[in-house]
C-alpha positions as CSV (number, residue, x, y, z in Angstrom):
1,X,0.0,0.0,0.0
2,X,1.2,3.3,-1.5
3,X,1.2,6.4,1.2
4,X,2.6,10.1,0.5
5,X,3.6,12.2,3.4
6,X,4.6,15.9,3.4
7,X,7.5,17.2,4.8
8,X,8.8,20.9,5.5
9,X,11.9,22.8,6.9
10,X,12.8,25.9,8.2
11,X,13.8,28.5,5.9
12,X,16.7,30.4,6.0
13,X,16.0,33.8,3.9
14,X,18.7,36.0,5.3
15,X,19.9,36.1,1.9
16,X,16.9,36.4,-0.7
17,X,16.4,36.3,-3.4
18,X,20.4,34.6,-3.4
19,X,19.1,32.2,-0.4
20,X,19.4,28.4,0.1
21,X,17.6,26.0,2.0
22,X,19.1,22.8,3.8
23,X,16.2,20.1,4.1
24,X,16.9,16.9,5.8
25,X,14.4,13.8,5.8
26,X,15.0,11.3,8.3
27,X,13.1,7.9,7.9
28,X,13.5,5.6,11.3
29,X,12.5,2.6,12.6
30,X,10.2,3.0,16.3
31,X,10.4,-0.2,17.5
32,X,13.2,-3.1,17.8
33,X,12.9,-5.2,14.8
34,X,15.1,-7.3,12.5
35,X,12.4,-7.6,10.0
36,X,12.7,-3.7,9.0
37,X,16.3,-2.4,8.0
38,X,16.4,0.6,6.2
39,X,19.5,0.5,4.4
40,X,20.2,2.9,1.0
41,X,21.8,1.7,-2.1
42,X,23.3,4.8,-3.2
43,X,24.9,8.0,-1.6
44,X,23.2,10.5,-3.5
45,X,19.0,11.0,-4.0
46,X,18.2,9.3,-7.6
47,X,16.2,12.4,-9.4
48,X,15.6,10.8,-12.5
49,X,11.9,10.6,-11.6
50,X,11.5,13.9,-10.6
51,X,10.5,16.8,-11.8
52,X,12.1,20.5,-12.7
53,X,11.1,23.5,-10.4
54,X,10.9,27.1,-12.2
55,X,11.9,28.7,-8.6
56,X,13.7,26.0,-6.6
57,X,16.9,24.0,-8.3
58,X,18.4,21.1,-6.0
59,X,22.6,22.1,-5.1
60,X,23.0,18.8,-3.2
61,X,21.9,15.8,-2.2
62,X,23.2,13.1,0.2
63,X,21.8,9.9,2.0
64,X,23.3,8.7,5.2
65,X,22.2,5.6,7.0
66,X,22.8,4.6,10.6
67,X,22.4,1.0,11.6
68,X,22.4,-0.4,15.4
69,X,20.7,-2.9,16.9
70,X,18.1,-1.3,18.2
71,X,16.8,0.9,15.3
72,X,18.3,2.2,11.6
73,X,18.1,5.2,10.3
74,X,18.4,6.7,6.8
75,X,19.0,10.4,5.9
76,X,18.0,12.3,3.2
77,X,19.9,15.6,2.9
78,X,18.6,18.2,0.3
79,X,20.2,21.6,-0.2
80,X,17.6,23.9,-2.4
81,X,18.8,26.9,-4.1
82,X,16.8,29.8,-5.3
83,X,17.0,31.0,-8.6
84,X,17.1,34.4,-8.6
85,X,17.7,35.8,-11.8
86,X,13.9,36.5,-12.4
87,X,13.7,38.3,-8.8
88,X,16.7,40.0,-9.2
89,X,15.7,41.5,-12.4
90,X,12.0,42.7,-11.3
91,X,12.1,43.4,-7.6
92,X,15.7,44.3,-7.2
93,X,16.7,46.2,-9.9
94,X,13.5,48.7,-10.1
95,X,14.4,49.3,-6.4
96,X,17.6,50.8,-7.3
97,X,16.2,52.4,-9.9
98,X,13.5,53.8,-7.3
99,X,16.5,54.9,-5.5
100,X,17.9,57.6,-8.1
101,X,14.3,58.8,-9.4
102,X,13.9,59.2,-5.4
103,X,16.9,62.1,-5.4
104,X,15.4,63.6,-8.3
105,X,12.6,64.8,-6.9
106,X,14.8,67.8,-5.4
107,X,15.6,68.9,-9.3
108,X,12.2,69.7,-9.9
109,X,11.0,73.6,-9.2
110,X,9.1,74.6,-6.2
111,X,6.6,77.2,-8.2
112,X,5.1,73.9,-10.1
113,X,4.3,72.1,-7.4
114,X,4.9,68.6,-8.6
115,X,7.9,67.7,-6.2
116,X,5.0,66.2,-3.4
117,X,3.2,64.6,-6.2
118,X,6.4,62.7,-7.4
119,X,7.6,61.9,-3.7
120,X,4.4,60.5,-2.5
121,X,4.0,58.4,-5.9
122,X,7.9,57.1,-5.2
123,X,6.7,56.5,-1.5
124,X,3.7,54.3,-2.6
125,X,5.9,52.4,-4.9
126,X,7.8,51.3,-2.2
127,X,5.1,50.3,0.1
128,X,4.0,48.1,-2.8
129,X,7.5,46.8,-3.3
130,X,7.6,45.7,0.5
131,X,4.0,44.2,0.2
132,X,5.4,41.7,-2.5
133,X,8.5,40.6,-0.7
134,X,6.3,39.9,2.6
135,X,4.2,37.6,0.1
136,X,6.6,35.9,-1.6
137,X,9.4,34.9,1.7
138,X,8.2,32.6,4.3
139,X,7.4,33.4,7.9
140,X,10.3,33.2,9.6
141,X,12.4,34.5,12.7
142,X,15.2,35.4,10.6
143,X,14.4,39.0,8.9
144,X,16.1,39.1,5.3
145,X,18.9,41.9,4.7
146,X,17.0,42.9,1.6
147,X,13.8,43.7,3.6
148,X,15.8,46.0,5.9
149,X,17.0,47.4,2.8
150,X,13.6,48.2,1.7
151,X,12.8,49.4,5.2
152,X,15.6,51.8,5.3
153,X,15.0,53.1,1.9
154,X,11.1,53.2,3.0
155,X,11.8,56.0,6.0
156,X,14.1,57.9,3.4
157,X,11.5,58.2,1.4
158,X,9.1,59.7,3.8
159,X,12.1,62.3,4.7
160,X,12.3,63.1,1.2
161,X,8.2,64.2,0.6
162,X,8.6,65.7,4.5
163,X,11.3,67.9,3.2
164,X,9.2,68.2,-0.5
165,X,6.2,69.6,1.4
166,X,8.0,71.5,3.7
167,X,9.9,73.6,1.2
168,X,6.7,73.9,-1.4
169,X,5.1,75.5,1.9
170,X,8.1,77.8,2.5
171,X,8.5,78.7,-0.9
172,X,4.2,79.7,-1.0
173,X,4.7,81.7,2.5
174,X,7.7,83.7,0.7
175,X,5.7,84.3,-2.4
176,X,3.0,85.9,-0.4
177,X,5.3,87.8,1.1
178,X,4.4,86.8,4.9
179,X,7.4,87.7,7.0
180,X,5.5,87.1,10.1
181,X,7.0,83.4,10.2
182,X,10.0,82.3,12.5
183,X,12.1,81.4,9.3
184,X,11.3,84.5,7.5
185,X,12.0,86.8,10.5
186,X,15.8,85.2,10.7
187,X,16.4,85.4,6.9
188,X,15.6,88.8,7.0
189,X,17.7,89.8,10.3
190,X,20.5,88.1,9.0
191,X,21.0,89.8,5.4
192,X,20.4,93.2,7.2
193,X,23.3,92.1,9.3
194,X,25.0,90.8,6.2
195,X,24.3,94.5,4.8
196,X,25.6,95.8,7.9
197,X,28.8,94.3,8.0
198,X,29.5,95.4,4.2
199,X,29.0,98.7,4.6
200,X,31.6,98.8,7.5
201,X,34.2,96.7,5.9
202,X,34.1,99.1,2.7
203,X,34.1,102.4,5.0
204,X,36.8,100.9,6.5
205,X,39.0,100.0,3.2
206,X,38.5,103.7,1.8
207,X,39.0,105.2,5.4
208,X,42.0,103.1,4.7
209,X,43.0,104.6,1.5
210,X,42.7,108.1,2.3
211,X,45.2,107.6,4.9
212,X,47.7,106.0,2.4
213,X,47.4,109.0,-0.3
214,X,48.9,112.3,1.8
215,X,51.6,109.5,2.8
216,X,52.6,108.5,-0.7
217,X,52.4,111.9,-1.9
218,X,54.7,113.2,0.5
219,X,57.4,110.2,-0.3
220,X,57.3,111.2,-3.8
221,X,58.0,114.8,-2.8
């Protein structure tokens, strides 16, 4: 009588979408019996029966047996490898991409008003980004480095439409000419001081030259 079981293992994703996963299958006998020995004919799985994976490619595979006379044992040890050329080319490399389109935003001029527009449509993108990665990797203790990456790249983001918004406003309050803001008030005291300190310096330098004329005239007298 013919029986399938399932098996699973714990995944290991600190690496994805370049991860691999080390499976083992143990098969052992419960109870002392000389009628049962498990006892494998080769050293490596046979895979001519099985079947090719679009995601998954097998790296390795060994059997180990252990024989006693109490029990036998016989392991199956599979190492799985992702292949990750079709992840890599359409979740990592639009990330990057996101990346530089990200800084851009800064290029754009304040007066048409399209810098919070572009940083909250970059900001989504991400969110969407991280949404497929959660779907596609297991659930696991182990948090993958390119998740952190997303993360990270995730909070820059929001600083980037903060600071967007922020200077859109600024630029709007300025426009209107409303120096009753914090900001505005400083700007203002510090290129009168600027002015100030100008004027002085160039007093100073022709104060300067005066004094130097009557001198040099009287040398060349």
């Amino acid at each position: 009588m013919e029986s399938s079981h399932e098996c699973s293992c714990s995944a290991e994703v600190m690496y994805f979408p370049f991860d691999s996963h080390a499976c083992a299958i143990e098969l052992l006998t419960v109870e002392h019996s000389d009628e049962i020995r498990f006892c494998p004919l080769l050293k490596e799985i046979y895979m001519a029966y099985t079947r090719s994976n679009a995601e998954w490619s097998v790296k390795s595979d060994l059997v180990e047996s252990e024989l006693s006379e109490y029990y036998s044992l016989v392991k199956f040890n599979i190492i799985l490898s992702r292949k990750s050329r079709f992840l890599f080319f359409n979740l990592v490399v639009p990330v990057v991409f996101l990346i530089f389109v990200n800084l851009l935003v800064f290029c754009l001029p304040e007066a048409s008003g399209e810098r919070a527009s572009m940083a909250f449509t970059v900001f989504l993108t991400f969110v969407v980004f991280i949404s497929m990665v959660t779907n596609i990797l297991p659930a696991s203790n182990v948090i993958s480095r390119f998740n952190v990456f997303l993360q990270i790249q995730l909070f820059c983001s929001i600083l980037i439409t903060f600071c967007a918004v922020w200077s859109i406003s600024q630029y709007h309050k300025f426009e209107e000419k409303n120096t009753s803001g914090v900001m505005a008030r400083i700007l203002i005291k510090t290129s009168r001081l600027y002015r100030k300190r100008c004027k002085i310096k160039k007093n100073q330098t022709r104060a300067s030259k005066e004094k130097r004329m009557p001198d040099d005239e009287n040398e060349n007298t």
